[in-house]
C-alpha positions as CSV (number, residue, x, y, z in Angstrom):
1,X,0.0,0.0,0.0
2,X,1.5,3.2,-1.1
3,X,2.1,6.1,1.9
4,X,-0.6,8.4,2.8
5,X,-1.5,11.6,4.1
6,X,-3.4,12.1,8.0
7,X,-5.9,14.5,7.4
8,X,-8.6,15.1,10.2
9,X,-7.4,11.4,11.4
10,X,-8.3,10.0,8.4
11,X,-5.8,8.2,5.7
12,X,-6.2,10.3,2.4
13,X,-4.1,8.6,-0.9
14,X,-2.0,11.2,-3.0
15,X,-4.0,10.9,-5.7
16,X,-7.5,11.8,-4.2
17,X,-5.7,15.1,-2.9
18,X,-4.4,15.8,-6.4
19,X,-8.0,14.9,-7.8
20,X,-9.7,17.0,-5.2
21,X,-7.1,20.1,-6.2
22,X,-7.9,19.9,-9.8
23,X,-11.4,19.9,-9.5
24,X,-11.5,22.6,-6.8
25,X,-9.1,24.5,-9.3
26,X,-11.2,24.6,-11.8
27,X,-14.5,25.4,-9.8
28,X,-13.1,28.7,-8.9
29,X,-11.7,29.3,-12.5
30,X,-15.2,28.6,-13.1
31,X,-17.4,30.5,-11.0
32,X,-14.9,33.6,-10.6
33,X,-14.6,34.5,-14.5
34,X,-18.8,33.9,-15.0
35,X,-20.8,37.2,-15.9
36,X,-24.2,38.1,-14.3
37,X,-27.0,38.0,-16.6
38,X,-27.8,42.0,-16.2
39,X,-24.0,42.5,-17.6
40,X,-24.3,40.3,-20.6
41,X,-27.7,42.1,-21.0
42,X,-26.0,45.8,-20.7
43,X,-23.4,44.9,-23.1
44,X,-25.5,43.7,-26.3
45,X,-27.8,46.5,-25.6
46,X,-25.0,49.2,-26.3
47,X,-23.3,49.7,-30.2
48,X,-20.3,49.3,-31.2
49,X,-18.3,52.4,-32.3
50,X,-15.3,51.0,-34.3
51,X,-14.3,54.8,-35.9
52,X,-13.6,56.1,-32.8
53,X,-11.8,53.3,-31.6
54,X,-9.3,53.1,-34.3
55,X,-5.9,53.4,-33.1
56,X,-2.8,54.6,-35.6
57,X,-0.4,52.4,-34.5
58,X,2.8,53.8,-37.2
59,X,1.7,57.2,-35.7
60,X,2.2,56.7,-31.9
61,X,5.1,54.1,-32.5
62,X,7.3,57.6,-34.8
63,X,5.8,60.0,-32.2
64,X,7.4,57.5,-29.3
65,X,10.6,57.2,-31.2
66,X,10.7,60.8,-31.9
67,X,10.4,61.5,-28.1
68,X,12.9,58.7,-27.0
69,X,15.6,60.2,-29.5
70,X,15.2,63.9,-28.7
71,X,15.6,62.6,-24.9
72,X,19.4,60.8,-25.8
């Protein structure tokens, strides 16, 4: 019989512990990344605005490299 662990007096193998901190894991993975109902509702309720959100990347990245030459 392989060793195991004393927990509350009782004899617990390695493998239940190792099942037992999987599933508990993934429980709180589970339950602490789910959205309430009233979000999911809020969000598909509003419109997307993609021409305000439109980032010029080649713009900021020059502007950066600008600054970070004119610094040295």
């Amino acid at each position: 019989m392989s060793p195991a662990y004393k927990i509350l007096g009782m004899s617990v193998q390695p493998h239940v512990l190792a099942i037992g901190t999987l599933l508990a894991t993934g429980a709180g993975v589970y339950l602490g990344t789910g959205k309430n109902e009233d979000q999911n509702k809020a969000e598909s309720k509003e419109p997307v605005k993609q021409g305000e959100s439109e980032v010029d990347v080649e713009k900021l990245l020059n502007q950066f490299l600008e600054s970070e030459t004119e610094k040295k």
